[in-house]
Structures are given as structure tokens and as C-alpha cells.
FIDREN-442294 format. One line per field, with one value per atom (N, C-alpha, C): residue number from 0; residue in three letters; atom name; x, y negated, z. Coordinates in nm, 2 decimals, decimal comma. Example, Ala and Ser with C-alpha at 12.3 -4.5 7.8 and 13.67 -1.06 7.14 Angstrom:
<nodes>
seq: (0 / 0 / 0 / 1 / 1 / 1)
type: (ALA / ALA / ALA / SER / SER / SER)
atom: (N / CA / C / N / CA / C)
x: (1,32 / 1,23 / 1,32 / 1,28 / 1,37 / 1,29)
y: (0,57 / 0,45 / 0,33 / 0,22 / 0,11 / 0,00)
z: (0,78 / 0,78 / 0,78 / 0,71 / 0,71 / 0,79)
</nodes>
This chain:
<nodes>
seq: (0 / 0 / 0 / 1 / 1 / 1 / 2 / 2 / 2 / 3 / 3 / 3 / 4 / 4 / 4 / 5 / 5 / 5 / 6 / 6 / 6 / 7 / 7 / 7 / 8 / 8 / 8 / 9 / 9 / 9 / 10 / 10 / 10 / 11 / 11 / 11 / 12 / 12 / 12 / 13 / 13 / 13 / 14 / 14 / 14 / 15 / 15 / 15 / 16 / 16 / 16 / 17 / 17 / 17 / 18 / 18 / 18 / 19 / 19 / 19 / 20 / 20 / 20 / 21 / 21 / 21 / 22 / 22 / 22 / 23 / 23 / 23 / 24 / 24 / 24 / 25 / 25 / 25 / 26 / 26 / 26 / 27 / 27 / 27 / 28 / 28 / 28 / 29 / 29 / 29 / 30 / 30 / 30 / 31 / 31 / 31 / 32 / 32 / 32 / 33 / 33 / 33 / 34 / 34 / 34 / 35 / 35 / 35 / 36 / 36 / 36 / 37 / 37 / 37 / 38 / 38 / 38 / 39 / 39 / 39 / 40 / 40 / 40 / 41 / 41 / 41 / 42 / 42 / 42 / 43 / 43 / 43 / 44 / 44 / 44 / 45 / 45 / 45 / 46 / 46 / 46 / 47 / 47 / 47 / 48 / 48 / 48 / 49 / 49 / 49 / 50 / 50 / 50 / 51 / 51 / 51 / 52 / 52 / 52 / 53 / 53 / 53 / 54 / 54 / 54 / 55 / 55 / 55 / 56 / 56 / 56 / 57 / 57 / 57 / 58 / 58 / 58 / 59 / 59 / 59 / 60 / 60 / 60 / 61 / 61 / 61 / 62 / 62 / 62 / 63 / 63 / 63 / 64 / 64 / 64 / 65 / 65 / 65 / 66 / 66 / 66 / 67 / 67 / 67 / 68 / 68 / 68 / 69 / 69 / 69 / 70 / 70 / 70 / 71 / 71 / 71 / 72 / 72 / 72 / 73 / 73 / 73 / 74 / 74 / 74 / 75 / 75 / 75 / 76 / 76 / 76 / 77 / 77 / 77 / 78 / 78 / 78 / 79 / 79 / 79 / 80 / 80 / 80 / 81 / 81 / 81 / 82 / 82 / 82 / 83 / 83 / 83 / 84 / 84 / 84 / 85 / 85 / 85 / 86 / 86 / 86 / 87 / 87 / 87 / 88 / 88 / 88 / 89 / 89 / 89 / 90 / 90 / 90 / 91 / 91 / 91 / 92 / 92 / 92 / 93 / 93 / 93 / 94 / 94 / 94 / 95 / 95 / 95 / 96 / 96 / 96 / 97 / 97 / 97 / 98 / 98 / 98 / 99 / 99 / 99 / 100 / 100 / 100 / 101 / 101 / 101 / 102 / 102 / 102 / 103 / 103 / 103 / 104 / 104 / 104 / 105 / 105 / 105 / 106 / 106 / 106 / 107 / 107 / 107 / 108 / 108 / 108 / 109 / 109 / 109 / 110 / 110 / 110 / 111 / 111 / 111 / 112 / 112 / 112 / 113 / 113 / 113 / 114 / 114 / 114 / 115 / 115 / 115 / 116 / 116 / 116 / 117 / 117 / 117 / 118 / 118 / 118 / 119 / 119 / 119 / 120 / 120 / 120 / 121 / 121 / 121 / 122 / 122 / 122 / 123 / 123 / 123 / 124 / 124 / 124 / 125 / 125 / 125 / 126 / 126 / 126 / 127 / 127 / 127)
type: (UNK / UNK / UNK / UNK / UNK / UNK / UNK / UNK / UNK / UNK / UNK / UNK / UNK / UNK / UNK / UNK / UNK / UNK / UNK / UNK / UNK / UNK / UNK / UNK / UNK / UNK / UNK / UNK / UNK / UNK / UNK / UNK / UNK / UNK / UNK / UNK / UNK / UNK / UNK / UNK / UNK / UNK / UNK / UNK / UNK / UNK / UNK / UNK / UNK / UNK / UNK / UNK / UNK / UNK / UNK / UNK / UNK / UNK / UNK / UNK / UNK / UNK / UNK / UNK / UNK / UNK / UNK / UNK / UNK / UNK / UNK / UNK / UNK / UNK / UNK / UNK / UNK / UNK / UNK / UNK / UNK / UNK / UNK / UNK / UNK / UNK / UNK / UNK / UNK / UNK / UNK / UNK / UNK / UNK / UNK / UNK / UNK / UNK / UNK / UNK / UNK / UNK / UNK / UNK / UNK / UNK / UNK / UNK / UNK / UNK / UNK / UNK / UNK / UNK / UNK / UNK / UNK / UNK / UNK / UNK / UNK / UNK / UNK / UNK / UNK / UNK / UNK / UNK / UNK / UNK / UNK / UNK / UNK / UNK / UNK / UNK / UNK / UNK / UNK / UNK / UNK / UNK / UNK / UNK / UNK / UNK / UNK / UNK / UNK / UNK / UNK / UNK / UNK / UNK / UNK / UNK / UNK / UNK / UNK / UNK / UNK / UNK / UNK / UNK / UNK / UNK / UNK / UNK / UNK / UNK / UNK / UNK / UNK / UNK / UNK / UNK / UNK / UNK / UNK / UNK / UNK / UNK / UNK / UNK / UNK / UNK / UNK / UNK / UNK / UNK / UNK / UNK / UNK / UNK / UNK / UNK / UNK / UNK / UNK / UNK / UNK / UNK / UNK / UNK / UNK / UNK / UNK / UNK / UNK / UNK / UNK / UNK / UNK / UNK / UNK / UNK / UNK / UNK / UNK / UNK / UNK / UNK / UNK / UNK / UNK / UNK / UNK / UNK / UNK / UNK / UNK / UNK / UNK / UNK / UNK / UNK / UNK / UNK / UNK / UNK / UNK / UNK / UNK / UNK / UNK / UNK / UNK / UNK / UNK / UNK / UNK / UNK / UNK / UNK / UNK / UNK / UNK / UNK / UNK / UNK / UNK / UNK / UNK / UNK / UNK / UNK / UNK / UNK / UNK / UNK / UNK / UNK / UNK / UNK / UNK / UNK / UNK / UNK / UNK / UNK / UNK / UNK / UNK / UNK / UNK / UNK / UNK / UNK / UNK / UNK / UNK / UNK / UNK / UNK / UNK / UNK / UNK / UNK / UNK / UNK / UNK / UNK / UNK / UNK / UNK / UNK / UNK / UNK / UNK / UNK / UNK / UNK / UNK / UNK / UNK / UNK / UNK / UNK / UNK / UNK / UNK / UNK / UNK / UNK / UNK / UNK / UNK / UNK / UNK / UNK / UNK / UNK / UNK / UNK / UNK / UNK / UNK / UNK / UNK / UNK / UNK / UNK / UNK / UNK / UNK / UNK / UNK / UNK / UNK / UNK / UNK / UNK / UNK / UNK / UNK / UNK / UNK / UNK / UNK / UNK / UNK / UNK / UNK / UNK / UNK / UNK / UNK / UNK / UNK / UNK / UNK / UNK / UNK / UNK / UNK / UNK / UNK / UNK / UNK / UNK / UNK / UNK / UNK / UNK)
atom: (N / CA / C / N / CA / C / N / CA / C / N / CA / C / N / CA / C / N / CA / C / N / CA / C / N / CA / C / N / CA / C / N / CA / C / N / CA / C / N / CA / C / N / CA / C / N / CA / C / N / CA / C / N / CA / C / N / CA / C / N / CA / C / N / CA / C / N / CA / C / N / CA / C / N / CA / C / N / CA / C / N / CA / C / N / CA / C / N / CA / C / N / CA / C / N / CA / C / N / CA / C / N / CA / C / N / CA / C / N / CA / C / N / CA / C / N / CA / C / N / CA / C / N / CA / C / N / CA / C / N / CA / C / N / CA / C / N / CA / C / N / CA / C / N / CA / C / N / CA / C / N / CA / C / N / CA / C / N / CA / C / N / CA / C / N / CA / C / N / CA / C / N / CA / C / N / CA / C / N / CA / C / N / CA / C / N / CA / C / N / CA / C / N / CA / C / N / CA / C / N / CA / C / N / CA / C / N / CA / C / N / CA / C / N / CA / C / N / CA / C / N / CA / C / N / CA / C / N / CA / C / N / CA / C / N / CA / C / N / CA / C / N / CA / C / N / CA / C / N / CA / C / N / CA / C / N / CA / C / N / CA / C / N / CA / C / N / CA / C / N / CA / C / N / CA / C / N / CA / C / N / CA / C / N / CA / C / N / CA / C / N / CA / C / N / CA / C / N / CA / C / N / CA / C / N / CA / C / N / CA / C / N / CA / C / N / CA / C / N / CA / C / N / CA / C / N / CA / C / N / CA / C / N / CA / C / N / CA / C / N / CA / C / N / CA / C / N / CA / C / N / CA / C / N / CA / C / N / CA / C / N / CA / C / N / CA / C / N / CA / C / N / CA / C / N / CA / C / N / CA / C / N / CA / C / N / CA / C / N / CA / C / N / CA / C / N / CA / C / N / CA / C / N / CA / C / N / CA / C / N / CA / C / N / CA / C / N / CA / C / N / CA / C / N / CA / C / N / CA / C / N / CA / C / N / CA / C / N / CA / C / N / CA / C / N / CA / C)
x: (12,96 / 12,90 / 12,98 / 12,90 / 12,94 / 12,94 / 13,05 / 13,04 / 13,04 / 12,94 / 12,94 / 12,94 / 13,01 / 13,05 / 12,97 / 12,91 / 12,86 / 12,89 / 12,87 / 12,94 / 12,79 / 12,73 / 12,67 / 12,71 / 12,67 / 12,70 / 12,62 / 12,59 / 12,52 / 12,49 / 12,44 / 12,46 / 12,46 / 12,56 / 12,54 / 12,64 / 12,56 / 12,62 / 12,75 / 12,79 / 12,97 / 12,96 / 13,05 / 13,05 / 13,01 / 13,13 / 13,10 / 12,98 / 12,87 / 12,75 / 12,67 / 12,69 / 12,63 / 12,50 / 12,46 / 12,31 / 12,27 / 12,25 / 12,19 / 12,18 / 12,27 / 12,23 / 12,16 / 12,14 / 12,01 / 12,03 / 11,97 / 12,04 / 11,90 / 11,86 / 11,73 / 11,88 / 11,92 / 11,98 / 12,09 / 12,19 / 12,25 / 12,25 / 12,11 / 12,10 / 12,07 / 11,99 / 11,95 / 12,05 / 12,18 / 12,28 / 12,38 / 12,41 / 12,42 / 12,33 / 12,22 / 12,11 / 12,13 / 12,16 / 12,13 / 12,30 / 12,38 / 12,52 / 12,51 / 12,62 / 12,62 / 12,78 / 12,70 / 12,80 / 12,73 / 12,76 / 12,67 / 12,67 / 12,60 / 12,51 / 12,56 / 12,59 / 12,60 / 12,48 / 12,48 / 12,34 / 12,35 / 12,42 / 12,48 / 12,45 / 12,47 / 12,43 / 12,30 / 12,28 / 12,10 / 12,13 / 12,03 / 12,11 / 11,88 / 11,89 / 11,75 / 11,77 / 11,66 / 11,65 / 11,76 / 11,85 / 11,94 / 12,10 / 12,03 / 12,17 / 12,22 / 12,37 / 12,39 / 12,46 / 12,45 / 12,47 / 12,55 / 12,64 / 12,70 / 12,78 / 12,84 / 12,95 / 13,08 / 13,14 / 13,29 / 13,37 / 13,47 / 13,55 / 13,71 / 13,78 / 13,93 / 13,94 / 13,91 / 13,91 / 13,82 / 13,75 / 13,65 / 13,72 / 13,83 / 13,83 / 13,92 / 13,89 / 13,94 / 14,11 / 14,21 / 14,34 / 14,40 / 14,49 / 14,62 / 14,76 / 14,77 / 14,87 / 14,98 / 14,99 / 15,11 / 15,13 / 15,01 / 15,05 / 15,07 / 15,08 / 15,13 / 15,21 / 15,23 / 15,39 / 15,50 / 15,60 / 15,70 / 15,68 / 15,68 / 15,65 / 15,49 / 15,46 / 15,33 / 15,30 / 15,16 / 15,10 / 15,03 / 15,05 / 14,97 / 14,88 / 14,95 / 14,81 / 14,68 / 14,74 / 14,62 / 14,54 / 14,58 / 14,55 / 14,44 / 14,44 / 14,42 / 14,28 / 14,31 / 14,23 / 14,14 / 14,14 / 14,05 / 13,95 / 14,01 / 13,91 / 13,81 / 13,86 / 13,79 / 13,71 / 13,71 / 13,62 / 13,49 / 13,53 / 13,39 / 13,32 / 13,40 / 13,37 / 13,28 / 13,32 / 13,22 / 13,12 / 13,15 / 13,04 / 12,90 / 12,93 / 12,84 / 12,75 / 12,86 / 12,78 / 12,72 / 12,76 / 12,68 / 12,54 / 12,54 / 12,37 / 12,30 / 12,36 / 12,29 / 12,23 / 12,16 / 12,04 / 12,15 / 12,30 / 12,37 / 12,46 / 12,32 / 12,43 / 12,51 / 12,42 / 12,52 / 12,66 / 12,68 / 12,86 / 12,95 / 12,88 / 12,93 / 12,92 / 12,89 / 12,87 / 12,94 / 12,96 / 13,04 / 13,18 / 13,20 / 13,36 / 13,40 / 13,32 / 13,36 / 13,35 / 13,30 / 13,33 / 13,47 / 13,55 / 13,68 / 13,79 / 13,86 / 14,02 / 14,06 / 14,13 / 14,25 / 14,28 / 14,28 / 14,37 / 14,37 / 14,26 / 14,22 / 14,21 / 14,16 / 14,15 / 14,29 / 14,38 / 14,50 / 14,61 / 14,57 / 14,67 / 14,64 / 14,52 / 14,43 / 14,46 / 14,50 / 14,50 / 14,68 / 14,74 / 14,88 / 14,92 / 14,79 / 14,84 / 14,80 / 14,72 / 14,64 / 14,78 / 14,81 / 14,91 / 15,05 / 15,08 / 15,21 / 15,15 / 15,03 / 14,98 / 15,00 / 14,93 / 14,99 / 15,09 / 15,21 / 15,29 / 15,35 / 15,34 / 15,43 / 15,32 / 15,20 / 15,17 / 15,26 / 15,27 / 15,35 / 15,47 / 15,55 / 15,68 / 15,67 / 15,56 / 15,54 / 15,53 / 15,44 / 15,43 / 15,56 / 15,61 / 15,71 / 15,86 / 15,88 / 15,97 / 15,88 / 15,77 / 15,74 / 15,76 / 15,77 / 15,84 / 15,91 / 16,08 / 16,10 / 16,23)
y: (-6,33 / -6,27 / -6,14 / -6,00 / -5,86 / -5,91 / -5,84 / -5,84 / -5,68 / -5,61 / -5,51 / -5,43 / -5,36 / -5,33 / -5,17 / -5,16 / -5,06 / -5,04 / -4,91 / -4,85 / -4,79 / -4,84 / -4,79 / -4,73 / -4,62 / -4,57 / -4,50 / -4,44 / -4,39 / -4,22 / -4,14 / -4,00 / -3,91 / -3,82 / -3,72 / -3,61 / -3,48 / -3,38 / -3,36 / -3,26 / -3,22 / -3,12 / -3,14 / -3,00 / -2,88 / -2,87 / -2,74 / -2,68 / -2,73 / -2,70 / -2,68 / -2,71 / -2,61 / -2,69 / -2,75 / -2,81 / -2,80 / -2,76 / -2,66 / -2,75 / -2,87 / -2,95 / -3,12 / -3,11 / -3,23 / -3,33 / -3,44 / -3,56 / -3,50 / -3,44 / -3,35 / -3,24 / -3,18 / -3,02 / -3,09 / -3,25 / -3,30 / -3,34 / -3,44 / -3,49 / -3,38 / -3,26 / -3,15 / -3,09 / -3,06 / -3,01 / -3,14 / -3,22 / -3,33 / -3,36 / -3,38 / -3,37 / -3,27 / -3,13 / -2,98 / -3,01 / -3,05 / -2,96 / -3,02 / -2,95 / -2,93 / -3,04 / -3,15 / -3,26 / -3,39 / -3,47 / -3,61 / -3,68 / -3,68 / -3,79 / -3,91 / -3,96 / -4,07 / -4,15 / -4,26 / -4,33 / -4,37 / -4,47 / -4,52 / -4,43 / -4,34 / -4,26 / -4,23 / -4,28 / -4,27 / -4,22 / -4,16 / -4,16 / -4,22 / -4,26 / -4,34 / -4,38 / -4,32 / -4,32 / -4,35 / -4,20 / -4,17 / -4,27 / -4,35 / -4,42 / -4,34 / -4,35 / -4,32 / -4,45 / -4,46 / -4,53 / -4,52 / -4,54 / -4,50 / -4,63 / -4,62 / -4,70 / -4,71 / -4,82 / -4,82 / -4,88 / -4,82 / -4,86 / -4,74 / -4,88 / -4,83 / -4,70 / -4,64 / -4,50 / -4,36 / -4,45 / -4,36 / -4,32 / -4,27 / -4,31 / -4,10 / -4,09 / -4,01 / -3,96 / -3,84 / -3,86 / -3,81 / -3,89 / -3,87 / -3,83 / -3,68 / -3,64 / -3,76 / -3,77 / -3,86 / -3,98 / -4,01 / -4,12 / -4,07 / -3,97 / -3,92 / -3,91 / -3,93 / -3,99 / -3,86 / -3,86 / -3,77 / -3,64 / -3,74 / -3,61 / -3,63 / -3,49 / -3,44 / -3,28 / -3,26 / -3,11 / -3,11 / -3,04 / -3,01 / -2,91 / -2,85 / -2,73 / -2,76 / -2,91 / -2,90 / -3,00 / -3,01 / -3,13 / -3,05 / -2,92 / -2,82 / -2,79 / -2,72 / -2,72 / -2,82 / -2,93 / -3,04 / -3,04 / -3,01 / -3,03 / -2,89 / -2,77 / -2,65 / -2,69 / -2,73 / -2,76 / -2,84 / -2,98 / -3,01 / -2,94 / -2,86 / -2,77 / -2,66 / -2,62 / -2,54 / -2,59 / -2,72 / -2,74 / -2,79 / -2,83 / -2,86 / -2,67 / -2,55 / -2,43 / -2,38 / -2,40 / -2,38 / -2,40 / -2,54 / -2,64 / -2,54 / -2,47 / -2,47 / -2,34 / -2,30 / -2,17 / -2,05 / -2,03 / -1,96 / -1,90 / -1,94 / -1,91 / -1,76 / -1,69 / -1,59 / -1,56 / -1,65 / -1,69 / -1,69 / -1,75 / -1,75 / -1,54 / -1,56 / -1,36 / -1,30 / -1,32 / -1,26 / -1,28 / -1,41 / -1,43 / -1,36 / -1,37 / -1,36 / -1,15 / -1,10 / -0,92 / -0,95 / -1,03 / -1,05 / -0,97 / -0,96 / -0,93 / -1,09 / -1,09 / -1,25 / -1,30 / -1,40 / -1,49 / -1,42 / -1,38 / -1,34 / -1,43 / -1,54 / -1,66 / -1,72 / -1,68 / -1,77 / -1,65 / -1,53 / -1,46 / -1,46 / -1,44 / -1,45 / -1,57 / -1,73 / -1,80 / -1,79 / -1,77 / -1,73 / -1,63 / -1,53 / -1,47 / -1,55 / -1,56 / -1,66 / -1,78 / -1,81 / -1,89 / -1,87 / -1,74 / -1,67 / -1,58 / -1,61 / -1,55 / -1,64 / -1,76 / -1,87 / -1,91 / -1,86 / -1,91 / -1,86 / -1,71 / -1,61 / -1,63 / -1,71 / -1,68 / -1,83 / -1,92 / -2,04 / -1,97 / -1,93 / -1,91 / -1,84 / -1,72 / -1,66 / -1,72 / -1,83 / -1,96 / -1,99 / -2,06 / -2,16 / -2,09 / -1,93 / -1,85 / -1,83 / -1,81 / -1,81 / -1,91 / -2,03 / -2,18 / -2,19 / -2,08 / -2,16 / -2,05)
z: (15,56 / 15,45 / 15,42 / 15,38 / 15,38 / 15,22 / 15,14 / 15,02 / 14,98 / 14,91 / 14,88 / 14,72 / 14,71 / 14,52 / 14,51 / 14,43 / 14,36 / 14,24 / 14,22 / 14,06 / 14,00 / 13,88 / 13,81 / 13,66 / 13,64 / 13,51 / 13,46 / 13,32 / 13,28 / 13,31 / 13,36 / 13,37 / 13,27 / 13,21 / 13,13 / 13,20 / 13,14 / 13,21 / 13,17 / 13,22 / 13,22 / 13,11 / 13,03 / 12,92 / 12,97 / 13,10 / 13,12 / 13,18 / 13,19 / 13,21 / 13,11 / 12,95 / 12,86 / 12,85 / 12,87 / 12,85 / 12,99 / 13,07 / 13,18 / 13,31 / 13,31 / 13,35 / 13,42 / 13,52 / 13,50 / 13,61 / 13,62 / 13,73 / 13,84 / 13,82 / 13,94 / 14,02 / 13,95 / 14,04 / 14,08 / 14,01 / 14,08 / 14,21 / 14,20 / 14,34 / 14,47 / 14,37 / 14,47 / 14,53 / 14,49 / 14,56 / 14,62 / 14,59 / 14,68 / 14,84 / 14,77 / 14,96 / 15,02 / 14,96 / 14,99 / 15,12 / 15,03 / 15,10 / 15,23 / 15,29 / 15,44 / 15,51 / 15,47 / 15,48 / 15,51 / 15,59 / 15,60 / 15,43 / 15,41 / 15,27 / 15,28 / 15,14 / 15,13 / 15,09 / 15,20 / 15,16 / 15,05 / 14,99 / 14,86 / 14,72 / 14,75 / 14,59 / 14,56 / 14,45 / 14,37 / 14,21 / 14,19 / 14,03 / 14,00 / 13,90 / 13,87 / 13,75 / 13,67 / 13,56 / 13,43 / 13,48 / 13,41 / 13,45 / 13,57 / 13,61 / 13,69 / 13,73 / 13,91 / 13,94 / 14,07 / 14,17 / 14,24 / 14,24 / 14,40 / 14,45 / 14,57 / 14,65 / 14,58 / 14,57 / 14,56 / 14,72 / 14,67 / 14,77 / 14,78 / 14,87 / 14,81 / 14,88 / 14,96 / 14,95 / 14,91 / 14,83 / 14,76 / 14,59 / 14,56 / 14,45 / 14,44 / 14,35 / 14,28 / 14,32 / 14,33 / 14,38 / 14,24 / 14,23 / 14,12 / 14,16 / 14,09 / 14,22 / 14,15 / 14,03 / 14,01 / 14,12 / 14,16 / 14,27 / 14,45 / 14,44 / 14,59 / 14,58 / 14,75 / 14,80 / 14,78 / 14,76 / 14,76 / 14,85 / 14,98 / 15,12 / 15,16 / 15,10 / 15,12 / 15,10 / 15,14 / 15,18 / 15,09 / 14,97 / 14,87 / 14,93 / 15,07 / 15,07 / 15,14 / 15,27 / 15,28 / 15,21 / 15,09 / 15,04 / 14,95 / 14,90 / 14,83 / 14,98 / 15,09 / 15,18 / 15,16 / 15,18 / 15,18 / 15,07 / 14,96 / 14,82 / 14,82 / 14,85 / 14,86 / 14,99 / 15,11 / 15,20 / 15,15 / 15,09 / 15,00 / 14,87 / 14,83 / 14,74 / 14,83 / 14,88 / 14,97 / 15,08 / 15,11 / 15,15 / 15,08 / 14,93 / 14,82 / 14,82 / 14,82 / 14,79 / 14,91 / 15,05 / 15,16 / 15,12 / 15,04 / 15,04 / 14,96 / 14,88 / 14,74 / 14,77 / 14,61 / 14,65 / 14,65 / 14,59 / 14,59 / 14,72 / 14,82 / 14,97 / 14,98 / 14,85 / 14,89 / 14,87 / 14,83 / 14,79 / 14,86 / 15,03 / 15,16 / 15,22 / 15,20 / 15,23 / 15,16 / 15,07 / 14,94 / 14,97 / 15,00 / 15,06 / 15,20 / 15,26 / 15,41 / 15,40 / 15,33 / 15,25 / 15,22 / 15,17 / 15,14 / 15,18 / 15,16 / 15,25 / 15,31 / 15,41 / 15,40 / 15,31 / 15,26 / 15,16 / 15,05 / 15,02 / 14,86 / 14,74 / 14,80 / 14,72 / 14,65 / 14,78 / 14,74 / 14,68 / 14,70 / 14,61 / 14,47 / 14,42 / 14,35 / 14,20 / 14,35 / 14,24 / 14,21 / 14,27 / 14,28 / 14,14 / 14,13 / 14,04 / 13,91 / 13,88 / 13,78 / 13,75 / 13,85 / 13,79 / 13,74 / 13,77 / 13,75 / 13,56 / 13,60 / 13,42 / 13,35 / 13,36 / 13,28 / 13,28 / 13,40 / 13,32 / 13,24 / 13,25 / 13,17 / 13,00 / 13,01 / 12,87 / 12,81 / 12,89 / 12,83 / 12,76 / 12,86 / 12,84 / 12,69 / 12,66 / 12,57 / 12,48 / 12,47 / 12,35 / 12,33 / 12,42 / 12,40 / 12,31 / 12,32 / 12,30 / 12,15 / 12,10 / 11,99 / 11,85 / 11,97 / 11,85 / 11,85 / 11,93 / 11,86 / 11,80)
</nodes>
């Protein structure tokens, strides 16, 4: 006997979508992307569906191992990230990157994070 576990839950959108939305443009960019589908996911009448299983779950960096590649770990997440936008009506996103310079993305986020930190430090020097 195959024992099999499924996760049902209720669907509601993410804040940061604003109202805007819907378990329709979910599933639509899920079938859309440019990645083998998971048979397992259904969302139906406001449920979703999907597969559980021990490597299906969410990553905590607190729980990675000491020795590790955050970058290609970083690679990895941006690869399904863009393969969800390949699918979508926004192909021009892929055009739009590839006009780029090299490693625009990563200087980019490099600076972004050298801004926050200097606005931290900026708080932190103001308490005290």
C-alpha cells in the first residue's frame, strides 16, 4: 500500500497583491510557467491542494548546514522565479533583462543592501 499526504488549505491572496489577486491568475501562471507541473496542485473552490512531502517544504536558512552556497542557493530560487515569468503574459521581462549589462541584478541587489544597511546603522546611532 502507497500512502499518500496532501495539504489542503484555504486560499487567500498575499497582501502584497492589493486585492488584485485571484485563485484563476494563480493557477494561470502556475500551468503557464516553463517548468514540468505539478500534477498534485488544484486549488477548487477556494481550496488549494497540493502534495506534501519531505522535500517539498519551504527552506529555513536557520536550518542550513554551516557549509553551504548561498549563491547557488540564491540561483536556484531566481531560476523558479523566472521560470513562473517565462509562462506569464509579461514575457517581456525576459527581453528587458537580456538589454541588461552582466550582473546587473546582482550589483543592483548588492547596492540595495549596502543602503539598508547604512539606513540601520543610521537608526541604530539615533537610539542611542
Amino acid at each position: 500500500m502507497v500512502r499518500v499526504a496532501r495539504e489542503a488549505k484555504a486560499w487567500v491572496p498575499t497582501a502584497a497583491s492589493a486585492g488584485r489577486s485571484s485563485p484563476q491568475i494563480l493557477e494561470k501562471l502556475l500551468r503557464d510557467a516553463v517548468r514540468v507541473p505539478d500534477p498534485f496542485f488544484a486549488i477548487r473552490e477556494g481550496w488549494i491542494v497540493r502534495r506534501l512531502a519531505p522535500d517539498c517544504t519551504r527552506i529555513e536558512v536557520d536550518e542550513l548546514p554551516k557549509r553551504r552556497d548561498e549563491a547557488k542557493l540564491l540561483r536556484a530560487m531566481g531560476w523558479e522565479t523566472a521560470n513562473i515569468h517565462l509562462g506569464s503574459a509579461t514575457r517581456g521581462l525576459a527581453a528587458h533583462a537580456l538589454d541588461r549589462e552582466p550582473r546587473w541584478l546582482q550589483r543592483a541587489a548588492s547596492d540595495m543592501a549596502d543602503a539598508i544597511v547604512d539606513d540601520w546603522k543610521a537608526w541604530a546611532s539615533s537610539r542611542s
